[in-house]
N, C-alpha and C positions, 0 to 999 in steps of 0.2 A: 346174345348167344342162343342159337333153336334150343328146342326144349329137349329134343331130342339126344342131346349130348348136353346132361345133366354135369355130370362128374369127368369130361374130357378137360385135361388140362388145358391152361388159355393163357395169351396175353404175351408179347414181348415184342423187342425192336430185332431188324434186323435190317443193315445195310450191304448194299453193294454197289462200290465205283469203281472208273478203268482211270487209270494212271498212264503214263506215256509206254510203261516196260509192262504194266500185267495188270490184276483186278485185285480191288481187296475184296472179302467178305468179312463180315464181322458182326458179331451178336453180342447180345447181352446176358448170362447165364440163369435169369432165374422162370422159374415152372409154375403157374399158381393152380389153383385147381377152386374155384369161386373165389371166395376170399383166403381160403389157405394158399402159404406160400409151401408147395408139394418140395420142390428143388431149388437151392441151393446153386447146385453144379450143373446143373441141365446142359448137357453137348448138345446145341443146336447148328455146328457146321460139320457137315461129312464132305469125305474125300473120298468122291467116287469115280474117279479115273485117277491117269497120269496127273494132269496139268489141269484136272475138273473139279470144281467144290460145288456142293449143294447148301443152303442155308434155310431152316424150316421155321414155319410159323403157325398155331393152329392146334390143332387134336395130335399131344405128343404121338402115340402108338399108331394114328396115322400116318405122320409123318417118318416116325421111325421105320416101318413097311415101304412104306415108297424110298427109303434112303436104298434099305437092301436089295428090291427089287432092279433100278437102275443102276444101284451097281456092279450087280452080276451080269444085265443086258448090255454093259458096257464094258464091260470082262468081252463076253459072248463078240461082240462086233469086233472086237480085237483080234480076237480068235479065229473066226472066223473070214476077215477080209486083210489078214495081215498088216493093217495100220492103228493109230491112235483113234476114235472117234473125235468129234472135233466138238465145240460148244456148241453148236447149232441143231447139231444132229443128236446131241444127248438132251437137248431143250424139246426138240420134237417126239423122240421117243418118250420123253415122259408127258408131254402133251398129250401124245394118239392114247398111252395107257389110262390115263384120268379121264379124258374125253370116253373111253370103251365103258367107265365106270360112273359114268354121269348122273344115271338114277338112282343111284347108290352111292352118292359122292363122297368123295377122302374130304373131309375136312380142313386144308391145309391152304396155305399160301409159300409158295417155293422160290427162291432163285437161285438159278444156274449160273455159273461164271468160271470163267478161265481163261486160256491161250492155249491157242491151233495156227494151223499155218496160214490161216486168216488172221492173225493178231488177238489182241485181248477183247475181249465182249462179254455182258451179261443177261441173262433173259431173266424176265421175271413170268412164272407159270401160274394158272390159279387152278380153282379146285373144280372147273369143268373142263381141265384141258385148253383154256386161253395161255401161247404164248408170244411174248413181246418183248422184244430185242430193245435196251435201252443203250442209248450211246456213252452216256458220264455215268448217272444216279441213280439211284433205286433203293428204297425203302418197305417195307410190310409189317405187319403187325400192330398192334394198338399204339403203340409206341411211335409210329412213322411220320404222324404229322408235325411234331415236334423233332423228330432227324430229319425231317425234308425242313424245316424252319432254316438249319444250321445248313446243308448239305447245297441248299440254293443259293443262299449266300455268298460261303466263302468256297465253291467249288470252281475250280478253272482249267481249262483247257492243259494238257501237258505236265500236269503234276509230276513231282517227282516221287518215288515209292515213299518217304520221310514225309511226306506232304498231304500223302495220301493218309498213311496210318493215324496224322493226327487227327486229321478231320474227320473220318470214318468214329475215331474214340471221342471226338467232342460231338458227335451227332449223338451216339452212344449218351454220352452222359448227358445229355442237352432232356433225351427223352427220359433216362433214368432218373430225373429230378423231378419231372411231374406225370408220369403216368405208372399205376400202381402195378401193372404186370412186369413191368422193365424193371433190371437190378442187381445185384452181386456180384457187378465186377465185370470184366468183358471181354471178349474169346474174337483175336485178329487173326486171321489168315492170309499171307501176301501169296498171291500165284504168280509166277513167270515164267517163260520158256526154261529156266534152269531150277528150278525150284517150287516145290509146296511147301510153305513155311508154315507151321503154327508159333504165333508169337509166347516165348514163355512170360512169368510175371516177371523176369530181370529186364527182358528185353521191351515190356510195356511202360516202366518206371522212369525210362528217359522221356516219356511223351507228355505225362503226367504234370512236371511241372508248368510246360508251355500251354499245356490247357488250361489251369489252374487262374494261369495270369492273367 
């Protein structure tokens, strides 16, 4: 971690896959800050449009900035051009603003994901402004190489959303087992043309015993 962001909280998993009907996003809630664990509860997935989630990794209060900032700019194109902004153009808008702030950079690692009238897609953005359209998988944070262990494996083509959320939660716990920023439990969001869902804990405790096994 630079030296320069001594005391910026750190560390966590985040995923993002496309399922046949929409995207999940999904994190894991806890904050550390060196070795203290800061949060507990930490919301790492914002819902910054209709049908659009953001999922943050990196310098919490940078990332929490960039949540509010894209999405009032996605308010704004709403407003302004009479339609939805779509995931592509909200992956770019947050791209040109990161890139504007290069020399001064946000600390962060992002992805974007949802459903437009182009179907479901995710991008994943970094903290110069790079973004990159992934077609299934995508992972960030300390945490990721152990959710890409699990997400490579059993990921396939055409999942169904029940197929999706398990494996997003077993990537989830796969990296919560050994890497020391991942932790507390874990925050699923199903997106689709009819719905932003946050899953609550009733609705995650049916997933729970099939990963278990």
């Amino acid at each position: 971690m630079p030296e320069q962001y001594p005391e910026s909280m750190k560390g966590t998993t985040t995923v993002g896959l496309v399922f046949a009907d929409g995207v999940i996003l999904a994190t894991e809630k806890r904050a550390t800050m060196g070795y203290l664990i800061a949060s507990k509860r930490a919301k790492k997935v914002y819902q910054i449009a209709d049908r659009i989630g953001m999922t943050i990794a990196g310098g919490v209060g940078d990332a929490q900035q960039l949540a509010r900032i894209i999405t009032v700019e996605c308010n704004l194109y709403q407003i302004r051009r009479s339609r939805a902004i779509t995931v592509g153009a909200s992956s770019t808008l947050l791209s040109n603003y990161l890139n504007q702030n290069r020399y001064m950079p946000y600390y962060v690692q992002l992805l974007v994901g949802g459903v437009d009238e182009h179907g479901p897609s995710v991008y994943s953005v970094d903290a110069l402004g790079g973004a990159t359209k992934e077609s299934d998988i995508v992972s960030t944070g300390s945490g990721s190489p152990m959710a890409y262990g699990v997400l490579e494996d059993r990921y396939h083509a055409d999942m169904t959303e029940d197929e999706a959320i398990e494996l997003a939660i077993r990537a989830l716990k796969s990296a919560m087992k050994r890497d020391a920023g991942s932790g507390e439990g874990v925050h699923v969001v199903v997106i689709t043309k009819d719905k932003f869902q946050e899953l609550g804990e009733d609705d995650l405790k049916k997933y729970l015993p099939k990963i278990s096994a």
